[in-house]
C-alpha positions in Angstrom: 13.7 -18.9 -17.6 11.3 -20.2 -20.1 12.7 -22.8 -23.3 10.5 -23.6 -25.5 7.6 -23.5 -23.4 9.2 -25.5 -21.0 10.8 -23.8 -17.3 14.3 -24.8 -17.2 15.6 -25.0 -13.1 18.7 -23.1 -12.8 21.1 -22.5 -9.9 21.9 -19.7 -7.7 25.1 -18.3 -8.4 26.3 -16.9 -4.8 29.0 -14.0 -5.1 30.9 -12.0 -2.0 33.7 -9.8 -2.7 35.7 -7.6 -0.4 38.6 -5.3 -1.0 41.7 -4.6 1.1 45.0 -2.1 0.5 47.7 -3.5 -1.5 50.0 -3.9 1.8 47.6 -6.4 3.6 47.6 -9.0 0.6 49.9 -11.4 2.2 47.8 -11.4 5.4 44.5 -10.9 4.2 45.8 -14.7 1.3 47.0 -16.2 4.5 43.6 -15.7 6.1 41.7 -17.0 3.2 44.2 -20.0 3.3 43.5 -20.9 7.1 39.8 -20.0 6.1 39.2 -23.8 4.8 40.0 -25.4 7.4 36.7 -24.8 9.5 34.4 -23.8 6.5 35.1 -26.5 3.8 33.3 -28.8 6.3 30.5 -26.8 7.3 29.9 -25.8 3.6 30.0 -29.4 2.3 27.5 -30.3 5.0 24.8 -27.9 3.6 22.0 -29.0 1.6 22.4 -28.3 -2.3 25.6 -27.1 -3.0 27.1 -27.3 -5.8 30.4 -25.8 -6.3 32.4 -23.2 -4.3 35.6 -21.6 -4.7 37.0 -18.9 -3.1 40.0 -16.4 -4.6 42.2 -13.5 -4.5 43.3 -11.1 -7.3 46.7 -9.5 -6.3 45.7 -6.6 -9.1 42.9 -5.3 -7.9 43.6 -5.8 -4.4 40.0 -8.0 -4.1 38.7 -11.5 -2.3 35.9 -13.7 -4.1 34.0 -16.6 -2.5 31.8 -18.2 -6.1 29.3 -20.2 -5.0 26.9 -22.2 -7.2 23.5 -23.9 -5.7 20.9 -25.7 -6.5 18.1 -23.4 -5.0 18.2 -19.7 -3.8 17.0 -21.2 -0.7 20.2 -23.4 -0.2 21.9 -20.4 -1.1 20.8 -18.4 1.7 22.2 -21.4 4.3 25.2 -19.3 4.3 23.9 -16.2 5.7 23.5 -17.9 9.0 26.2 -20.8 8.6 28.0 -20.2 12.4 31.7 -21.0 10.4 31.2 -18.4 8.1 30.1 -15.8 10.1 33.0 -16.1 12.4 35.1 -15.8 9.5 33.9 -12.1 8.4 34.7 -10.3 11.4 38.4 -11.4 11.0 38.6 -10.5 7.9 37.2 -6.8 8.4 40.0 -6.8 11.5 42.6 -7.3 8.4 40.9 -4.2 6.5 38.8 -6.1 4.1 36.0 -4.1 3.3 32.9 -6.1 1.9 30.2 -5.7 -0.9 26.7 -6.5 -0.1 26.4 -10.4 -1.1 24.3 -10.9 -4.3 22.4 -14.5 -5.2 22.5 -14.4 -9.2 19.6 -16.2 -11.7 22.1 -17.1 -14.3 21.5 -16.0 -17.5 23.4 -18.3 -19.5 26.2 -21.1 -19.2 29.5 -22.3 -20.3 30.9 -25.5 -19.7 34.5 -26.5 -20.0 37.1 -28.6 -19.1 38.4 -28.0 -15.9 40.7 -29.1 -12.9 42.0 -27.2 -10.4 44.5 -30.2 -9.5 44.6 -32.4 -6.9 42.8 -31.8 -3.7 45.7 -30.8 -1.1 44.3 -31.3 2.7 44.1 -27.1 3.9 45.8 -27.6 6.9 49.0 -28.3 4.3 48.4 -25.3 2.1 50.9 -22.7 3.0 50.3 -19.4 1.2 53.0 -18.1 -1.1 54.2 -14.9 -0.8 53.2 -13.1 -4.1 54.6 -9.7 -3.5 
């Protein structure tokens, strides 16, 4: 991306999605929930990340991990990260199906305020029942 005459660095915007029938959402939250409790560290060790959320949409039956990174190369960590990949197969055993994992160029930004709240240790979080 060129700015007037000048290249502007941008981040890799890291997306994986699955999707699951509507009768496996409790399971398929509760495994996202348990999820943190062996990746947050092994993300946060990784070299350039910036942020990383991961969600579920009780609508369209779908799981998100966002990722946002300084360099496609940091990006690409994840594809070999050992707590990750153990996390896949269980998923697929709960009848998520997943997309091919995309790294994005951005296009353009917005910034907002933001908070998700306050940080809650995972092994606390217990998943509500939504259904």
């Amino acid at each position: 991306m060129h700015t007037y005459g000048h290249r502007v660095k941008q981040p890799v915007v890291r997306i994986s999605k699955g999707r699951f029938v509507p009768e496996k959402y409790d399971e398929v939250k509760r495994l996202i929930v348990e999820s943190a409790i062996p990746l947050r560290p092994a993300i946060q060790a990784l070299d350039g990340l910036l942020y990383y959320h991961a969600g579920l949409d009780a609508d369209t039956n779908t799981i998100v991990n966002v990722s946002i990174w300084e360099t496609e190369q940091a990006a690409c960590q994840m594809d070999k990260l050992p707590a990750m990949l153990a996390q896949r197969p269980i998923l697929e055993a709960a009848g998520v199906e997943f997309d091919k994992i995309a790294n994005y160029e951005p296009a353009w930004k917005l910034e907002g305020k933001w908070s998700f709240g306050e940080e809650v240790p995972s092994e606390i979080v217990k998943p509500e029942k939504s259904r």
